[in-house]
N, C-alpha and C positions, 0 to 999 in steps of 0.2 A: 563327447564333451560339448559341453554349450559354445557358441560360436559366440566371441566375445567381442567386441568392436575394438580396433585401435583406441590408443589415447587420443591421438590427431583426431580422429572423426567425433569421439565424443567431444573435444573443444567445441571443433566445428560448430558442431549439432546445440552444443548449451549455449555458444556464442550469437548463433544464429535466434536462440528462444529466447535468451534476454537482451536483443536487440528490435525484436517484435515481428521475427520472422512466424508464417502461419507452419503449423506442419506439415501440410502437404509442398508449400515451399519447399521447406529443409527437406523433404524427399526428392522433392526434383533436383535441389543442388547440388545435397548429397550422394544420392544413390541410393541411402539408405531406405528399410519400410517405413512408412510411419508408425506400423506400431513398434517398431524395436525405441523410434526416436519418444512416442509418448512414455514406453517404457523407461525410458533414461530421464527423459526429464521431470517424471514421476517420482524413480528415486533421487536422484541427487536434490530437488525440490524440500521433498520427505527432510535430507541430511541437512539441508540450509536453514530449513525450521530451527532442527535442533542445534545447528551450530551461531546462528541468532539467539537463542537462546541462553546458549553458553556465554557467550560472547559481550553482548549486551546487559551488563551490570555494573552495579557502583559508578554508575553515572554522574555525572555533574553540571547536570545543564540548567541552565537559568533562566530556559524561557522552553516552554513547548506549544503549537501551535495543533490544533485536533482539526480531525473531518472527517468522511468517511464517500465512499466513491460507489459508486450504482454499478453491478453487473448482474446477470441472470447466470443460470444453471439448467440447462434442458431447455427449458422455455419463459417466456417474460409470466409474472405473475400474473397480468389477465387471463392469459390463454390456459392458468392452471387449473384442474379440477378435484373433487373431493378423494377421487382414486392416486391422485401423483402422490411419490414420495414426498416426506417435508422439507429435505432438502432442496426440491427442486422449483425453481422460481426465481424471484429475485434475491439477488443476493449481494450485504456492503462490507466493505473493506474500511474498516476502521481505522485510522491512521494517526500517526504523532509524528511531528519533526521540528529539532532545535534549527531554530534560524540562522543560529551564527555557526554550526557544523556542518550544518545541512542532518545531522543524522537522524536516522528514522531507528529510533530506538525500540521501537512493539508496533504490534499492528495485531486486528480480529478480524476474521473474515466469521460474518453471520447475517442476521436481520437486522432490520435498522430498531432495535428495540431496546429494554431496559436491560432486560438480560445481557446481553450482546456488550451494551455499556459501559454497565458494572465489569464485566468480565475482564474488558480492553483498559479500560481506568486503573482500575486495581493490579492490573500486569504493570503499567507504567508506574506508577507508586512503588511498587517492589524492586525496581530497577536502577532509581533514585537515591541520592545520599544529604541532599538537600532541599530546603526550600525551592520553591519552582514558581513563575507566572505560567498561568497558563492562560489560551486563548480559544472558541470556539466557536463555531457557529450556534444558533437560535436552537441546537435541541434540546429538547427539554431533561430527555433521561442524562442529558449532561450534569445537571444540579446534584442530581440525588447520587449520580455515580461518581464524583469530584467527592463530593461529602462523607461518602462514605470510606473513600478511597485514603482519602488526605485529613479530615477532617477541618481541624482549623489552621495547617502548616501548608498553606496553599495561598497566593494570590493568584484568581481567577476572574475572568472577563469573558461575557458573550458580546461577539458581535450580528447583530441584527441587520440583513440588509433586505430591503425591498428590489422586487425587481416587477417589469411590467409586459408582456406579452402580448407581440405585433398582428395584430386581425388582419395583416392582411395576407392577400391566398396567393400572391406570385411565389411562382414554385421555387426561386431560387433563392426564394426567405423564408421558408419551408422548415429547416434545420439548423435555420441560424440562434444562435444564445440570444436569451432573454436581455434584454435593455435593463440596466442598472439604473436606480433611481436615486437612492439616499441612504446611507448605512449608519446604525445608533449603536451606540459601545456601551455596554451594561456593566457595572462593579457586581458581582455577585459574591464572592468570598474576599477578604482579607483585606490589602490596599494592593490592588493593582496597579501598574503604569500604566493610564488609560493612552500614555504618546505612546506607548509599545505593545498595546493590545492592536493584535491586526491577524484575518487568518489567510494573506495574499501569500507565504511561503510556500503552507501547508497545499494551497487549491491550484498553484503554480506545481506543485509535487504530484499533483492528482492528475495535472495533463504530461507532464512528462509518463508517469504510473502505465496510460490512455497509450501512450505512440511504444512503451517497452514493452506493452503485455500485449498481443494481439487479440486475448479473449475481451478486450476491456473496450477493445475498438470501434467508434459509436458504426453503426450500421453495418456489422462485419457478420460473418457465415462462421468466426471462427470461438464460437461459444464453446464451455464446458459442457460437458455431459453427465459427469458426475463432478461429485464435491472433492472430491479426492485431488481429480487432476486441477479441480481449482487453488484449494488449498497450496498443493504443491508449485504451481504457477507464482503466486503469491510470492511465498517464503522465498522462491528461485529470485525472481523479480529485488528485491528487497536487501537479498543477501550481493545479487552483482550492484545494486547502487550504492551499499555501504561499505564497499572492501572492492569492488573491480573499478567502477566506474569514477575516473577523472572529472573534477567538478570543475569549471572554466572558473566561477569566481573565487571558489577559495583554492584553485589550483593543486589539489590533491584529494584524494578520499575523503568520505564523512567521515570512518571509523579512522583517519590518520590525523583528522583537525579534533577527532575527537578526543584524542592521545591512546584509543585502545591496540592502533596496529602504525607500526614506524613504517613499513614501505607498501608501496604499491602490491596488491595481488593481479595474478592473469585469473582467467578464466580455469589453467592447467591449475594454477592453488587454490581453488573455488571448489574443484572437482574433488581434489586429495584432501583437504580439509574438511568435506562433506564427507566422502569415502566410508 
């Protein structure tokens, strides 16, 4: 018979992955191999997709905020060549989140492209039961994939910001973010609130996303190697902040401000829920 892990160890093990433990960490805490732990967090990852999915409908949010976040897969796209798979390189994490829930309603993990856009837009759209602002950064396949998605039942708003980048070479400014210059708020569809066009939630969500995923971690060893275990990282990541994790300002889950779930879940109904 297959050797099965305790319930207690796999907590452990998912608790530890959507708190931004590496896995060779969680092998040393645990005991366990790394690959039983990739294996586990592969599938229940896989279940959190699907149960996001399920989960996340008839929405009713009134404002969503877009971005999409940088990580590789094998190797950064410089270093890629005409023989690597096409998965492999860089790779974004598409995102949406209602400001007043905090919820992260869809997300795509693909290329930062048109495709990828349309894909991640038009998921959001189907998810929805009302009019929506929406808010996003300067991309361009934002336009066409809003447009197609929503047509004219959307107010939509880019925001444009400038930033300016430090010449100088001391090493301990090396890695430091770019200097902020001046940001312009574009009406693009419908009549927006250009006082509530802002995408500071969403990019505030993108460093938290950075400190809970260890794959996403700027200068870290603890990349994907295939798309799979990214994917599954992801959907993992996404499913403990809308149903596990405690939000300090709205003091309760996104999916419990969002009216989809009345109590708090553990990690232990994150697991059986996936299951």
């Amino acid at each position: 018979m297959a050797n099965i892990l305790p319930i207690e160890k796999q907590v452990a093990i998912i608790n530890a992955l959507a708190e931004g433990s590496g896995i060779r960490q969680i092998e040393r805490m645990t005991g366990v191999h790394r690959d039983t732990i990739m294996r586990l967090g592969v599938r229940v990852g896989k279940s959190c997709a699907a149960l996001l999915d399920r989960k996340m409908r008839n929405l009713s949010c009134q404002q969503l905020q877009f971005d999409e976040i940088w990580g590789f897969i094998g190797k950064k796209e410089r270093h890629c060549s005409v023989d690597d798979a096409p998965e492999i390189g860089d790779v974004w994490t598409f995102c949406a989140i209602d400001p007043d829930t905090k919820l992260v309603p869809s997300f795509k993990v693909g290329k930062r492209d048109t495709v990828t856009a349309n894909a991640f837009v038009k998921d959001v759209a189907s998810r929805l039961t009302n009019r929506v602002q929406i808010s996003s950064d300067a991309l361009r396949a934002y336009v066409e994939a809003v447009e197609q998605a929503f047509g004219a039942n959307v107010d939509f708003a880019q925001i444009v910001k400038t930033y300016t980048t430090d010449p100088s070479v001391i090493p301990e400014r090396r890695f430091s973010a770019p200097e902020f210059v001046i940001s312009e708020k574009k009406p693009v569809t419908g009549f927006p609130n250009m006082a509530m066009a802002t995408t500071s939630h969403v990019e505030r969500l993108n460093g938290t996303t950075r400190l809970h995923m260890r794959r996403l971690t700027r200068l870290t060893y603890a990349f994907s190697k295939k798309r799979e275990n990214f994917d599954a990282a992801v959907a993992l990541h996404f499913a403990y902040y809308n149903f596990v994790k405690n939000h300090r300002t709205i003091r309760c889950t996104p999916a419990m401000a969002a009216g989809i779930e009345r109590n708090f879940w553990t990690v232990g109904n994150l697991i059986e829920a996936a299951a």
